[in-house]
C-alpha positions in Angstrom: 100.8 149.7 122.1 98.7 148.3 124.8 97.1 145.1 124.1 92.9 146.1 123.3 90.0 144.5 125.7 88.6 141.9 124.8 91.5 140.4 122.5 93.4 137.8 125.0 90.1 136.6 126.2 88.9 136.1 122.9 92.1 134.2 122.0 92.2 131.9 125.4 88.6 131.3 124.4 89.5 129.7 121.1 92.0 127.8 122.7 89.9 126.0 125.2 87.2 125.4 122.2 89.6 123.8 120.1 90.9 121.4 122.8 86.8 120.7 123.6 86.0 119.9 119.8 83.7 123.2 120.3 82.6 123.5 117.2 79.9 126.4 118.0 82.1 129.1 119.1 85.0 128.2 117.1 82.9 129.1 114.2 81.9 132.0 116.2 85.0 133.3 116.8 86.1 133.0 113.0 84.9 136.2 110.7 81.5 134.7 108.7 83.2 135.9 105.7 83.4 134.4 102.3 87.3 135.9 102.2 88.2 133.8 106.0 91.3 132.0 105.1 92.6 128.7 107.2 95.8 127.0 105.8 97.8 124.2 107.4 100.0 121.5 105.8 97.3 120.0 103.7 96.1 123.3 102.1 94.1 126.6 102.0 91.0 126.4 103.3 88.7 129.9 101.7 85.2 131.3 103.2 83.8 130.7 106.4 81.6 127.6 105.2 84.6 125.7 104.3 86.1 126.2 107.1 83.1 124.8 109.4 82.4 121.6 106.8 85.9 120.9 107.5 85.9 121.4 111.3 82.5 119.2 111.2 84.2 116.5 109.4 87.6 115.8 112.2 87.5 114.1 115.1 88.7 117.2 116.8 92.1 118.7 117.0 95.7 116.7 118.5 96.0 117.9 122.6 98.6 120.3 122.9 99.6 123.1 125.0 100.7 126.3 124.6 104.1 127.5 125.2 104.3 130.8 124.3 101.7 133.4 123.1 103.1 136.6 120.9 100.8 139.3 120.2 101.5 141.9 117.6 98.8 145.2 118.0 98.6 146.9 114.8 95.9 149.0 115.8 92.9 149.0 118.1 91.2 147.2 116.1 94.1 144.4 114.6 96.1 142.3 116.0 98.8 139.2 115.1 98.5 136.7 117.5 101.7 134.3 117.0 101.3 130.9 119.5 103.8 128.1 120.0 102.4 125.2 120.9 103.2 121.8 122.9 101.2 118.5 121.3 100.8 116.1 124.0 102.6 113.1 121.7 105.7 115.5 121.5 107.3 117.9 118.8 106.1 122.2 119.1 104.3 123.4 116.5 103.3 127.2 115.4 100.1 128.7 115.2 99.7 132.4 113.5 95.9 134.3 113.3 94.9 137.6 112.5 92.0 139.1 114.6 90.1 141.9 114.2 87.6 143.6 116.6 83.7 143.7 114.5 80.5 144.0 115.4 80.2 140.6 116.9 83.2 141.2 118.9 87.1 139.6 118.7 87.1 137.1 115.1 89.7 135.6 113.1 90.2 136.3 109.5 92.9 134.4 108.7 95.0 131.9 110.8 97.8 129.1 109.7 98.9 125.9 111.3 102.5 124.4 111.6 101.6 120.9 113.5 104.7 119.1 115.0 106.5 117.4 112.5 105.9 113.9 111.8 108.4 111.5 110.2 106.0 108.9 109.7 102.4 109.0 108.7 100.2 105.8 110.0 97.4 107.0 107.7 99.5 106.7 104.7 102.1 103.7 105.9 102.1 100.8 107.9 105.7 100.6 107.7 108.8 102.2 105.9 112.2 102.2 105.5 115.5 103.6 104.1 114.8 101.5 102.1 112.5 99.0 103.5 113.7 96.6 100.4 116.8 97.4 98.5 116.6 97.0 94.6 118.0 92.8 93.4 118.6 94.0 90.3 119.7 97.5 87.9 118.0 98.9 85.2 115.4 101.8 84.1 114.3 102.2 87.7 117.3 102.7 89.5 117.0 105.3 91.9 113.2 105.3 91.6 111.3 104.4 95.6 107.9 102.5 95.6 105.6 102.7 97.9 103.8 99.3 97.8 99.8 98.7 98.6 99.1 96.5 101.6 97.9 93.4 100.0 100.9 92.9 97.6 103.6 90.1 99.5 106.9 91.8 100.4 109.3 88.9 101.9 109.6 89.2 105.5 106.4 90.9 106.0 102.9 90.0 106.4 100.2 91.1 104.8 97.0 93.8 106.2 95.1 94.7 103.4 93.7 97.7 105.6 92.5 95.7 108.5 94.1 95.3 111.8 92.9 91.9 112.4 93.0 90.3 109.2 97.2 91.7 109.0 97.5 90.1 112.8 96.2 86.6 111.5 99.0 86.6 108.3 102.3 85.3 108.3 105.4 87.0 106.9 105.7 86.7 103.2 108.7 84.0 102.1 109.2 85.8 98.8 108.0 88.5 96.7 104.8 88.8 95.0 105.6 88.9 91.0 104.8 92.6 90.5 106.9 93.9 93.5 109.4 91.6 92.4 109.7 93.0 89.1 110.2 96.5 90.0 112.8 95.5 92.3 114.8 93.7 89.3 114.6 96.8 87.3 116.5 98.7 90.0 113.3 100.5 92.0 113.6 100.3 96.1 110.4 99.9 98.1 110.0 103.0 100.6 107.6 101.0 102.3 104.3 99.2 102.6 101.5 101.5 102.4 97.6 101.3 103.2 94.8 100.8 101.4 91.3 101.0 102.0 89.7 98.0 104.0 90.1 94.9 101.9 90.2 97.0 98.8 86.5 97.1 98.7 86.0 101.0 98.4 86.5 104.1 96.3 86.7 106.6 98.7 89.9 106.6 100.2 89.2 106.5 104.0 89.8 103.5 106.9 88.2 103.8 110.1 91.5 101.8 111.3 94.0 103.9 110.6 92.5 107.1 109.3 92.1 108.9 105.7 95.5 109.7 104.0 95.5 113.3 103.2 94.9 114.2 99.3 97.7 116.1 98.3 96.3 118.4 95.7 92.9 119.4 97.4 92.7 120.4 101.0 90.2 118.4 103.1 89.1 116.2 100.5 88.6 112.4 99.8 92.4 111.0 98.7 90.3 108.3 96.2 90.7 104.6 96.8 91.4 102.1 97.2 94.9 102.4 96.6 95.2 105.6 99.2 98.0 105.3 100.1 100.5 104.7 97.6 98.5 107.5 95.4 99.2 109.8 98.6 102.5 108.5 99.0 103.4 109.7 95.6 101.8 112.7 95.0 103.6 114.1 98.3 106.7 113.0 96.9 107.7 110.0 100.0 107.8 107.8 97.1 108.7 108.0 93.3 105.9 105.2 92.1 102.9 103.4 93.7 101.9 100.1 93.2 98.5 99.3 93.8 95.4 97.2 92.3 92.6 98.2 90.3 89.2 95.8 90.5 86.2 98.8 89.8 89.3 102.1 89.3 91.0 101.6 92.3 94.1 103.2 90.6 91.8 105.6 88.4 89.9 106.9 90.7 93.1 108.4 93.0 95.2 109.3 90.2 91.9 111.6 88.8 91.7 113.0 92.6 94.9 113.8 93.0 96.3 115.0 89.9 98.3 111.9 89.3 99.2 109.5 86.1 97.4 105.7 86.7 97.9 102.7 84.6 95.6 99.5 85.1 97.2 97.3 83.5 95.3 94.7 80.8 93.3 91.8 82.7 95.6 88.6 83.2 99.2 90.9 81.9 100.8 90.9 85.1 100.7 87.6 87.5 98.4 88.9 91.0 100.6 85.7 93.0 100.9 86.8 96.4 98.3 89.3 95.9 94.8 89.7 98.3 92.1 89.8 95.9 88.7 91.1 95.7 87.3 90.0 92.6 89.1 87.7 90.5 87.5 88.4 87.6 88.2 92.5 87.7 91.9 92.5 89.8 94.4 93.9 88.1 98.0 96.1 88.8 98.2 98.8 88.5 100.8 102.0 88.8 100.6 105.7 90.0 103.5 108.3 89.2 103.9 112.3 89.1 104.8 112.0 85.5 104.5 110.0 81.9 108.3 109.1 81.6 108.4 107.5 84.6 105.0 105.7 84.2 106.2 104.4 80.8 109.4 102.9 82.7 107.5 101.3 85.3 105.4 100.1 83.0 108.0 98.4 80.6 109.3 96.7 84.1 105.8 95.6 85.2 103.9 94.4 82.0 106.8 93.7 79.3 104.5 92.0 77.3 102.3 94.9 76.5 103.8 95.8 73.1 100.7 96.7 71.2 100.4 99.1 68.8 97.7 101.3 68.4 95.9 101.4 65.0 92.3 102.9 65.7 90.6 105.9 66.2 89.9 107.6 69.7 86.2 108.0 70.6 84.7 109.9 72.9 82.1 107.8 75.4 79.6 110.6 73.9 79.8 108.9 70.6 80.2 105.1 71.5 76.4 104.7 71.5 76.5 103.1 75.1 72.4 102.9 75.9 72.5 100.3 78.8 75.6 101.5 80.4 73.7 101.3 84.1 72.8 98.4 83.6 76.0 97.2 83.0 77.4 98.8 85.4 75.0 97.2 87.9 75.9 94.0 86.9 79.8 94.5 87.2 78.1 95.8 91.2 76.3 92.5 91.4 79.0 90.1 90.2 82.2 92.0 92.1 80.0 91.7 95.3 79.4 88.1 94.8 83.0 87.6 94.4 84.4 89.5 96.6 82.8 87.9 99.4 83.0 84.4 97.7 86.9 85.3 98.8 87.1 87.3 101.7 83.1 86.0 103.5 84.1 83.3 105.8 86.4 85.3 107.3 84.6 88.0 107.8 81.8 86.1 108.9 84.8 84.5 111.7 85.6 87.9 112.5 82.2 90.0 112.6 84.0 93.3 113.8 87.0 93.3 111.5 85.6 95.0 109.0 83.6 98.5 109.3 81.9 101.2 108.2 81.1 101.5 104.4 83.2 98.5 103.2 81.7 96.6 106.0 78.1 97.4 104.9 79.3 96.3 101.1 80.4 92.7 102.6 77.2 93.0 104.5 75.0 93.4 101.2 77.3 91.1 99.1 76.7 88.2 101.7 72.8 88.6 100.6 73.6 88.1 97.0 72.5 84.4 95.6 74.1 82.1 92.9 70.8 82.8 90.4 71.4 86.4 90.7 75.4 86.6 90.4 74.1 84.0 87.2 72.0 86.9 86.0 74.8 90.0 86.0 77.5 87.4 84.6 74.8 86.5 81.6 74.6 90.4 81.4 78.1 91.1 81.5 78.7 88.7 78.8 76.3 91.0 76.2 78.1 93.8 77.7 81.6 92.8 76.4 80.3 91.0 73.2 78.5 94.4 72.8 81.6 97.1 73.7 84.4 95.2 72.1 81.9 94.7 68.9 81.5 99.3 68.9 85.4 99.8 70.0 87.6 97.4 67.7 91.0 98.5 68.1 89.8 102.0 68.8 90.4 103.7 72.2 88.0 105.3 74.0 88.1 109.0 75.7 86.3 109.1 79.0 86.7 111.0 82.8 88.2 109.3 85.0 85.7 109.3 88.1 82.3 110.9 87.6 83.8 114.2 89.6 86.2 115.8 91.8 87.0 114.2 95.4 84.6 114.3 97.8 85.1 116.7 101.0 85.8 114.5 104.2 82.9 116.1 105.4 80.8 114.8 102.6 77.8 113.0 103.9 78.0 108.3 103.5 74.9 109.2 101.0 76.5 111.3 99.2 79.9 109.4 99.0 78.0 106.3 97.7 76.3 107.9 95.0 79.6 109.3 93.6 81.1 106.1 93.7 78.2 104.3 91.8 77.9 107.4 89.2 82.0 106.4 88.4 81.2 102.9 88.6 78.9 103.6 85.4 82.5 104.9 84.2 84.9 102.6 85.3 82.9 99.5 84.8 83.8 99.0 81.2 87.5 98.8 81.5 86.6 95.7 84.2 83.7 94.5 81.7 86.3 94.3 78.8 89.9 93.5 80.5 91.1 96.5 78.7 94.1 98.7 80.0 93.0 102.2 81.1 95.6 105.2 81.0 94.6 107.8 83.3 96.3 111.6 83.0 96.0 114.9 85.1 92.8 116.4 83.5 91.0 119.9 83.9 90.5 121.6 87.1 87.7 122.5 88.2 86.7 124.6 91.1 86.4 121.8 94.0 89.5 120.1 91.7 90.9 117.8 88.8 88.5 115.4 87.4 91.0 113.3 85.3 91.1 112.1 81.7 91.1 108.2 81.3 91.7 106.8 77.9 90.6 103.1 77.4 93.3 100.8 74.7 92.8 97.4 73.3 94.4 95.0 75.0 98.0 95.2 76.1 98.2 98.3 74.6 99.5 100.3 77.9 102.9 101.4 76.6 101.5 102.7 73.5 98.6 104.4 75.4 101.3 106.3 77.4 103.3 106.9 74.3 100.3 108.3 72.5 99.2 110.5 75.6 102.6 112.0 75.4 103.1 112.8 71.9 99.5 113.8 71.0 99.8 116.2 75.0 96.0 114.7 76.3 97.5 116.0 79.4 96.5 119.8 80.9 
């Protein structure tokens, strides 16, 4: 069957508005049709509006070339179009679309993309290995990889923390920092060093240095921060366990995005030596994993000590009678700010560049923050954990994870920000209070999970995963 007018032209025309970031007649040349299907390696994209959003929120598509164009008639009015393509960096890849002739002329209803392979990711790693760090000791861990945040000291290598400049002014790490030294004597490898968000200061997930680390659950949305990477990392399956930090749910927040299991780890439990930190008086470790068993194993390596056992009730956030918790949360905002650039400011201010985009507006606003009013939020914090200790006792308490599902990559700065303070108002307490916070896989919903968290006394972690597995909180 004879290829039908109007088809190749269509095609070639897609081709050249994809390599020009066209973004008005690629959308034209896709059906406007709630059932328009786009999947690649990251997911299925469904309806013409998702599609666009997700077009509008790249930076355009890799150069390629193509190498060979197969087209498959079924009738006049279908037709399989079958490409192999040439990317410009090297590797083919495969690109499959199904047209059909309508009223507006030549459109794609449904198309998948095979990009080159890559063996290494610089959104997700800065470096890796086979392993990069073989195991010093054996134990429950043996066999397990980590993939290891960017501001955690790893002997022989220096330090980024996210940001191109501040990792090209570090030296190489002498030793181990305590909590990567720990897994290591329990028999886990580290698969490599993996990236975080700039400075940790962020929820989102994304670095303007290196790029946004897919999430692996939810195509073309926010992979949750600020420990992106390793959470990718694991939930891709490169790595068996992340080790990250959590200041404001910088372990919770990914885990809930991307269907993972997170453990912040009780205030002061595990030593932060050779660790970047953001706020003092909020850092923690933390851990992400695929499941509970392995959690619970990493945990027993990284916090030994937490041997708690739990004795109260679990109560829902609902019930805990909470009437100030924006305020509190505000004050955790105020303080963390005035920390965090009490730490990381005269650099920053040494380096006015270095740091960008929304993290770099946060150091921005934190640098405006005086001593009378970081006075004021600590005096407020201070009721705030007389006050939530006083309702919880030994009790835990039930709560989601992060105010929502993920964010699109396409989701407006706005918008981003004002998810990030709702699950501040969330997050906040297990900061205010020290407490460990367990978070599991928790209900889907139709833009994706929105984990469970469940907040323990402290040092309490092992029995919080033990708990989680007997009484199944997990969906």
């Amino acid at each position: 069957m004879s290829i039908p007018a109007g088809l190749n032209d269509a095609f070639q025309a897609y081709e050249r508005a994809l390599m020009q970031n066209d973004l008005e007649t690629m959308s034209r040349l896709f059906a406007d049709e709630g059932t328009t299907l786009r999947g690649d390696g990251g997911g299925l994209l469904i309806g013409h509006e998702q599609i666009d959003a997700f077009r509008r929120g790249r930076s355009g598509a890799l150069p390629r070339e193509l190498v060979d164009v197969q087209i498959q008639v079924i009738d006049d009015n279908t037709a399989l179009i079958v490409a192999v393509t040439a990317a410009r960096r090297g590797g083919h890849g495969l690109q499959t679309q199904l047209w059909r002739r309508t009223t507006a002329g030549w459109q794609v209803t449904a198309a998948h993309v095979s990009a080159p392979p890559t063996t290494f990711d610089p959104a997700v790693w800065r470096i890796v290995g086979d392993p990069l760090v073989p195991p010093t000791g054996t134990g429950d861990l043996q066999g397990q990889t980590v993939a290891v945040k960017d501001v955690f000291a790893v002997a022989g290598h220096a330090i980024g923390a996210g940001v191109p400049t501040y990792l090209d002014g570090q030296p190489h790490a002498t030793t181990h920092a305590s909590a990567v030294a720990r897994l290591l004597r329990a028999g886990a490898a580290i698969r490599g060093i993996a990236r975080t968000d700039q400075l940790t200061y962020s929820l989102a997930g994304d670095n303007p240095h290196y790029g946004t680390p897919v999430n692996a659950l939810v195509p073309g949305a926010l992979p949750g921060g600020s420990s992106s990477g390793p959470a990718t990392a694991v939930a891709l399956g490169a790595a068996s366990i992340g080790l990250g930090t959590d200041t404001a749910g910088s372990i919770r927040v990914p885990a809930s995005y991307q269907g993972l299991w997170g453990l912040r780890t009780t205030h002061g439990s595990v030593p932060v030596d050779g660790m970047v930190p953001l706020a003092p008086d909020f850092d923690t470790v933390g851990l992400l994993t695929r499941t509970p068993q392995l959690l619970r194993s990493a945990a027993m390596a990284l916090a030994p000590e937490s041997a708690f056992a739990l004795s109260g009730a679990v109560v829902d956030l609902d019930e805990l009678g909470l009437t100030d918790l924006a305020t509190y949360a505000e004050a955790f905002r105020v303080h963390q700010a005035f920390q965090a650039w009490s730490v990381h400011g005269a650099w920053i201010a040494e380096h006015p560049r270095a740091v960008l985009g929304s993290a770099g507006e946060r150091f921005a606003a934190a640098s405006r923050i005086t001593s009378a009013e970081d006075a004021r939020a600590r005096e407020v914090l201070d009721r705030a954990r007389s006050t939530i200790d006083g309702l919880l006792g030994g009790a835990v308490l039930r709560l989601p994870a992060a105010a929502g599902p993920a964010p699109r990559l396409w989701t407006s700065p706005r918008e981003v920000e004002r998810a990030r303070r709702a699950t501040l108002e969330l997050t906040c307490i297990a900061g205010i209070t020290g407490r460990p916070a367990l978070v599991t896989p928790g209900s889907s919903t139709s833009e994706g999970p929105v984990g469970r968290c469940l907040l323990g006394p402290p040092n309490s972690e092992l029995a919080l995963i033990a708990w989680t597995m007997r009484n199944g909180e997990a969906e």
